[in-house]
N, C-alpha and C positions, 0 to 999 in steps of 0.2 A: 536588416541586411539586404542587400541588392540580391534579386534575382540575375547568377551568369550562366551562360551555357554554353557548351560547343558545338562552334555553328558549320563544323570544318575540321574532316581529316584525310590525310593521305598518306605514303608510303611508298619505299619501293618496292623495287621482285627482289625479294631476299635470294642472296645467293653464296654459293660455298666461298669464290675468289672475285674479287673487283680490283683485280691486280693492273688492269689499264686504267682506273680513276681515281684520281683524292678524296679525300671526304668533302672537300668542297664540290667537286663535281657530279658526286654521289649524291649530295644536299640539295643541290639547286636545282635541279627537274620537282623535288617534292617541296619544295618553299613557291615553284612557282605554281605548281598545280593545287595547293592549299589556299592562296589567295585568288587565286582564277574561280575556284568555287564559289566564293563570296563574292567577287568584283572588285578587291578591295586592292591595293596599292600599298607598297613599304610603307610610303610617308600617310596610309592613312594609318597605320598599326599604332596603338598606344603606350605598350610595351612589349618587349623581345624579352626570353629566356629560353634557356639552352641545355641540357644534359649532355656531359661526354666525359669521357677518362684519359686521360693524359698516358697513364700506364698502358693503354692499348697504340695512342696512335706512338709512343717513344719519344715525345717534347713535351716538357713546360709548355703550359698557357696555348696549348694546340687548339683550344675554341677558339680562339682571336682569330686565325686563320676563315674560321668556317665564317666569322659574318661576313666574309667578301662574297660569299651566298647571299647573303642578306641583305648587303646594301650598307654599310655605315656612314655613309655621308648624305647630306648633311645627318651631325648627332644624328642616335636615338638612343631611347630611354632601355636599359641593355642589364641583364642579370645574366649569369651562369652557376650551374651546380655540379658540382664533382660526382655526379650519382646519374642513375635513369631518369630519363627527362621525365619523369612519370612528377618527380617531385619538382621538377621545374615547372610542371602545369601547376601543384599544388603553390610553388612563390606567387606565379601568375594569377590566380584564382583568386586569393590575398589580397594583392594590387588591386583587382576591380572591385572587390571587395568595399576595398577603404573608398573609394570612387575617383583614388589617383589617374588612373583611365577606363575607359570605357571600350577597348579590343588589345588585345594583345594574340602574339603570335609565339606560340612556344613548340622547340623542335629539339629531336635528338638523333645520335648518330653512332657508331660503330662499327669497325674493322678491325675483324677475333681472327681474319685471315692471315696478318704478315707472323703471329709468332704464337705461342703456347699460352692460349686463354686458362686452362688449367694451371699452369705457373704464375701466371698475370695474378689469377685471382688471389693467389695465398699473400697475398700485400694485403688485405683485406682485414689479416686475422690480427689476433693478438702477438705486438712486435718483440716480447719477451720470451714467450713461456711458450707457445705456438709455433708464429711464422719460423723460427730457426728450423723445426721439424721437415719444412715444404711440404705439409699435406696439402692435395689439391683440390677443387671444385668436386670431383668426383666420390673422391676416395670419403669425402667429409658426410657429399650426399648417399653414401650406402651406409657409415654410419647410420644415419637417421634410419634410412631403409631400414637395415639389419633392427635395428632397435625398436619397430614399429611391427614388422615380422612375429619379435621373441613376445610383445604384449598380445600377438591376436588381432591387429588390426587391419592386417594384410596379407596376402600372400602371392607368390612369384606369378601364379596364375590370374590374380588378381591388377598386377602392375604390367602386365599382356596386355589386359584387355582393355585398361586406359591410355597406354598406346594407340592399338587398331583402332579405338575410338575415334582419339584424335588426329590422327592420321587421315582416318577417313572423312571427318569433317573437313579437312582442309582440304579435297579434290575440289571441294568449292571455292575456293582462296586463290585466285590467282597469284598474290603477290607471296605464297606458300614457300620453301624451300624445299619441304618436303609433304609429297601428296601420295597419297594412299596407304591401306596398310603395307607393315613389310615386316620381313622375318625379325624376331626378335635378339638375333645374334648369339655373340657367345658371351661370357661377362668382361666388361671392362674392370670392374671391380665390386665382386661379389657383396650382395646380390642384384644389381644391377647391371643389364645384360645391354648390348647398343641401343636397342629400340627404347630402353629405360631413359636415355638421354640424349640432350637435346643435339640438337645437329650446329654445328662450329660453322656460322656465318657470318656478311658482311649487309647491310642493311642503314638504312634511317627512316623518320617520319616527322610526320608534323601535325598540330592543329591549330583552329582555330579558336578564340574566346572570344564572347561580345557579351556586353550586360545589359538588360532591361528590353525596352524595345527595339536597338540597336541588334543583336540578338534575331531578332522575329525578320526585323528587315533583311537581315542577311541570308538566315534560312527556315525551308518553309515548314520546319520542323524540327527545333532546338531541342538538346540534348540538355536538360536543366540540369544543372550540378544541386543536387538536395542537400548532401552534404559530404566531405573527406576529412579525411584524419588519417594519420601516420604515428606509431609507436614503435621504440625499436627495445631488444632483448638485452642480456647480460651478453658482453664482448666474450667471455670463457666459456666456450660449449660445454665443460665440465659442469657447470652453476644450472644447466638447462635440462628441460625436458623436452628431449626430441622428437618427442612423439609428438607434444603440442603445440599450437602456436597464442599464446596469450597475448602476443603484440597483436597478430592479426584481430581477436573477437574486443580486443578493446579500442582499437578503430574500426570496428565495424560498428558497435554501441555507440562511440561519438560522431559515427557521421549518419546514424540513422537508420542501418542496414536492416534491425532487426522490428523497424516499425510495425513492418508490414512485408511478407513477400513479396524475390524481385524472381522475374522470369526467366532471365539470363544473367551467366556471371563468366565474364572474363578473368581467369585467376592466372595468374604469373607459376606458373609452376614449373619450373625445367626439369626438373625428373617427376617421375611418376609417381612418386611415393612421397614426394612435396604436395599432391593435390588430394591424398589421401588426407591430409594435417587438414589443407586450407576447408576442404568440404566440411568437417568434423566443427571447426573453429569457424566458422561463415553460418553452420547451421543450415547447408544445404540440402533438400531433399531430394527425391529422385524426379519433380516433377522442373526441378529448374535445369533448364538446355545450359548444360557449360563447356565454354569453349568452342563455340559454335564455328570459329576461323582455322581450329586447329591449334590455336595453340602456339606456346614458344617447344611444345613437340615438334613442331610442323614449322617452327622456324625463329631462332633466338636472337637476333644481333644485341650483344651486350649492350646497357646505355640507350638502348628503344624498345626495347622487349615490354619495358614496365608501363612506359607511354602507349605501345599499338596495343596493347588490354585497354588500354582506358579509349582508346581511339577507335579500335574495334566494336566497345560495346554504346558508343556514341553511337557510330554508323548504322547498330542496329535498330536507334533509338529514330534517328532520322530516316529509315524505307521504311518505321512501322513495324519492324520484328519483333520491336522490343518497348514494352510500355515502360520499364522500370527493370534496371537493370543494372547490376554490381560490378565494380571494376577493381582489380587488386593488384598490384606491383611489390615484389620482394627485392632487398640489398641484403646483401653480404651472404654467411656461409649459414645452410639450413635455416633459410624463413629468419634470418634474425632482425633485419626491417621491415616493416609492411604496412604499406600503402592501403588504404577503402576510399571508394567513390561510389555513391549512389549519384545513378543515371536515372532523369523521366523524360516522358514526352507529355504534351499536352495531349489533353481527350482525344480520340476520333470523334469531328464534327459525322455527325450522322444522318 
């Protein structure tokens, strides 16, 4: 297998409304600031993929829009995923893989401002016996909550203080939506109170991939992909154990996670009582720094949320924060997709 890495990422300032810009125009400040990193050029990219949801921007085939960011002419070599681009890195990662190219550029996007992400979501569920219901993103994730509560696994004082955690990591986060701690409200849907969930915003990002020495040329400290893998659950929450996440620990075993301790872990978690599962099922201790940006607490744009985990914990990999570090992205309702990426960096020459 080829050694790939990502050598390049970026982002915007997540924010509540981008009611003055497109997604195209929200896209290309961060499509150009991800190749200005590297030096590299459209026509040098080897392939392009993409994550977005149709059911957020209200058209058919609405990514075809966004590559007017990207430049489509002449051809290029062009994927898209109906999911967080988190899994459009993992098509990308594939491609260099096989050694079809040697860079690709993969990016993703979201606007949860123009209407009700919580109604969006329930397309999600099962179209029989479920979605008729309209239970929402919330209502699903205190489920879990509640259910994790009645085992012993948590409690309301406990999903506080993963909150002002992460809250407070992100007073570091420039591109944050939300910084510092802050009151934990009243409950949207018991037992989950505002601060339990994530904040309704508009966002995109991007990175970069190169493979082998290609990679090293570009930056001076590659973010090696060791290994990823994706499992997803039973579609019927009723089949499931909410408390656990078994897609999660079995891509974490196929892409390496549990080789060896990683130092940091970016976990996709939008409610708080999601990272309760993910720790539990990741085998995280107290000595791994997670969430170190904040978090999609501190700032969620559907459709990029699962990519800036995997871009965030690059970044850390590239100023040396981080020597070996876990990246995870979740789809659909309570943890039922999910994403693992182990992240390295080469030695400190000493």
């Amino acid at each position: 297998m080829r050694d790939v890495a990502i050598v390049a990422f970026s982002q915007t300032d997540h924010v509540r409304r981008s009611e003055e810009v497109s997604e195209v125009e929200m896209l290309m400040p961060v499509l150009h600031d991800v190749l200005e990193r590297t030096g590299l050029r459209t026509g040098d990219i080897g392939f392009t993929c993409s994550g977005s949801c149709d059911y957020l921007a209200g058209r058919a085939f609405s990514f075809t829009m966004a590559l007017d960011g990207v430049g489509a002419w002449p051809p290029i070599p062009e994927s898209h995923v109906e999911m967080d681009g988190a899994w459009a890195l993992y098509e990308a990662w594939v491609k260099l893989l096989t050694g079809e190219a040697d860079t690709a550029l993969v990016y993703a996007y979201g606007k949860s401002s123009p209407g009700s992400v919580r109604d969006v979501l329930t397309r999600q569920l099962d179209p029989y016996y479920l979605a008729p219901l309209w239970p929402d993103s919330v209502a699903l994730a205190a489920l879990q909550a509640q259910a994790l509560i009645d085992a012993g696994e948590t409690d309301e004082p406990a999903l506080a203080a993963i909150a002002a955690r992460s809250r407070t990591a992100a007073e570091g986060n420039p591109h944050a939506q939300l910084r510092g701690p802050r009151p934990q409200g009243g409950y949207v849907v018991r037992p989950l109170r505002t601060g339990d969930c994530p904040p309704v915003g508009d966002g995109a990002a991007a990175v970069v991939l190169a493979a082998g020495d290609r990679a090293r040329e570009l930056c001076p400290r590659p973010a090696w992909i060791r290994g990823m893998d994706h499992r997803v659950e039973p579609h019927a929450l009723g089949v499931r154990d909410l408390t656990d996440s078994p897609s999660t620990r079995l891509a974490a075993e196929r892409a390496g996670a549990f080789a060896r301790p990683v130092d940091t872990a970016e976990l996709h978690a939008p409610f708080t009582s999601q990272e309760v599962v993910l720790r539990k099922a990741l085998r995280l201790g107290g000595s791994v720094t997670v969430n170190p940006s904040g978090g999609p607490l501190a700032a969620n744009p559907v459709m990029a949320a699962g990519l800036i985990r995997v871009g965030e914990a690059a970044a850390a990999v590239h100023r040396g924060a981080s020597d070996r570090a876990l990246a995870h992205a979740t789809s659909g309702p309570c943890l039922q997709q999910n994403l693992v990426a182990v992240l390295e960096g080469e030695p400190h020459v000493r």
